[in-house]
C-alpha positions as CSV (number, residue, x, y, z in Angstrom):
1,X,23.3,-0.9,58.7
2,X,22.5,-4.4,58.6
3,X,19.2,-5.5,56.1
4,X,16.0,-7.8,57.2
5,X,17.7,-10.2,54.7
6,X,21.1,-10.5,55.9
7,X,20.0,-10.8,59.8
8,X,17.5,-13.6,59.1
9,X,19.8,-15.6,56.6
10,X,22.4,-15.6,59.5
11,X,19.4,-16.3,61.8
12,X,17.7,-18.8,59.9
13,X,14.4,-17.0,60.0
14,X,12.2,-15.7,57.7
15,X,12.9,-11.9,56.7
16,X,9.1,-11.4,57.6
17,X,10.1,-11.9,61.2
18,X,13.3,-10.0,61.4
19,X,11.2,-6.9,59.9
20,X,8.4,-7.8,62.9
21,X,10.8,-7.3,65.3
22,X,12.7,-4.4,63.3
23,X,9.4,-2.8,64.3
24,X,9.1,-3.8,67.8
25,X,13.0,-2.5,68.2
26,X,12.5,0.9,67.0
27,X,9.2,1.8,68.5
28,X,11.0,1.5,71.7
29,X,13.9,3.4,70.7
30,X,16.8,0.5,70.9
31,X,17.4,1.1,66.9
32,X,17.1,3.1,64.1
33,X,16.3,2.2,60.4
34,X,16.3,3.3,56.8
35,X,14.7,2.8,53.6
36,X,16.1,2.0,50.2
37,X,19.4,0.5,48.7
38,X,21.8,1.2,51.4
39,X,19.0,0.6,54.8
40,X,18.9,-1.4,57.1
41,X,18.8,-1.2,61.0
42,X,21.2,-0.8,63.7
43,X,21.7,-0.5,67.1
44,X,21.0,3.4,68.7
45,X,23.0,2.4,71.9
46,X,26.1,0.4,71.9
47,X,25.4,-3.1,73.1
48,X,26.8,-2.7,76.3
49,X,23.7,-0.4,77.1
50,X,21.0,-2.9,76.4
51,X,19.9,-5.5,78.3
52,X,18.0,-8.1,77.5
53,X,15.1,-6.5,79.9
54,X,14.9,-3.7,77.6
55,X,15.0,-6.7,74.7
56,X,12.1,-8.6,76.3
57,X,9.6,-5.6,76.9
58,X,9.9,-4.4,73.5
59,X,8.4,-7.8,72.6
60,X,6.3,-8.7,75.1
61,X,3.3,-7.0,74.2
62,X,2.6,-9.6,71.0
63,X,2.2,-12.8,73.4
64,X,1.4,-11.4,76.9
65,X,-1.9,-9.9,77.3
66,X,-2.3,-8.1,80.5
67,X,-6.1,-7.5,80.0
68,X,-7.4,-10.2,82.7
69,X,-7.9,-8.4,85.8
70,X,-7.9,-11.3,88.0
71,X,-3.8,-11.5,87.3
72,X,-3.2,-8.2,85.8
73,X,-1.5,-7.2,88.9
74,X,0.6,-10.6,89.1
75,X,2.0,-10.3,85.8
76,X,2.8,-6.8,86.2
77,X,5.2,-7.8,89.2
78,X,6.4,-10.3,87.6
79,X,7.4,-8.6,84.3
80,X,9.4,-5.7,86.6
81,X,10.9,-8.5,88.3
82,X,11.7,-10.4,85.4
83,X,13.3,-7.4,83.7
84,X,15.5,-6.3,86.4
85,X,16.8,-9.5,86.2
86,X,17.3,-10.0,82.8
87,X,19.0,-6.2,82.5
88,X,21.8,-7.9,84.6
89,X,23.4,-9.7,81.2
90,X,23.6,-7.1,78.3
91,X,23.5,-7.7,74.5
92,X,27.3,-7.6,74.4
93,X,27.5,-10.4,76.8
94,X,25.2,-12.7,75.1
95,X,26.8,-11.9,71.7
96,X,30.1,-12.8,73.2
97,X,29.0,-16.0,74.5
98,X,27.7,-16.8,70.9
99,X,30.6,-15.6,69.3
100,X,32.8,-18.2,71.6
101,X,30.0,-20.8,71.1
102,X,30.0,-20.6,67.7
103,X,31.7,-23.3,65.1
104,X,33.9,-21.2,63.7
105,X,34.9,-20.2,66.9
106,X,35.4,-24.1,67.9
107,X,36.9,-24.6,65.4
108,X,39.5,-21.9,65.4
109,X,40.1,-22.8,69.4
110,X,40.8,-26.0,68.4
111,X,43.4,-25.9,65.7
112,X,45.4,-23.0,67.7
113,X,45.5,-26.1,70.4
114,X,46.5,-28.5,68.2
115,X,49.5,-26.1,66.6
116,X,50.4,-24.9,70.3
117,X,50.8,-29.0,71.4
118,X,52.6,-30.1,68.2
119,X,54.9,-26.7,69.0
């Protein structure tokens, strides 16, 4: 279990919004939380299982109103589209890619070079 605090520190984001989207998360099933001294939130699937599709709809609804009728239909084909395509990478690609993007992770690349060259 991972708290609001812990995720938004790494983040640097409010706790506020890590919570707001704690919400979003669970109400579409992709994790589960608990109260009190040792809750938190984590994953219900492993990461491997959830792509960033399933990511994007859970969040959607906040800034994409579908109430116009005029492009209701538009943005309805669109959003599958766009989900089916983003359900190609899942959330344990991306946090690879930010794992080997990361400082640290620069960092540690870079001094294992420099002791392979001086070897």
């Amino acid at each position: 279990m991972q708290t609001s605090a812990v995720i938004a520190e790494k983040l640097a984001q409010s706790a506020v919004m890590v919570r707001r989207c704690f919400l979003l998360l669970h109400k579409r099933g992709l994790i589960e939380q608990r109260k009190g001294p040792n809750g938190g939130a984590r994953l219900k699937l492993p990461p491997k299982q959830i792509g960033l599709g399933d990511i994007y709809a859970a969040s959607e609804d906040i800034w994409l109103g579908l109430d116009e009728p005029a492009i209701a239909g538009l943005l309805k084909r669109a959003r599958a589209d766009g989900v089916q395509a983003m359900n190609e990478t899942t959330l344990a690609q991306v946090m690879k890619r930010i794992r080997k993007n990361a400082p640290a992770a620069k960092a540690a690349d870079s001094a294992a070079l420099k002791t392979k060259a001086t070897a």
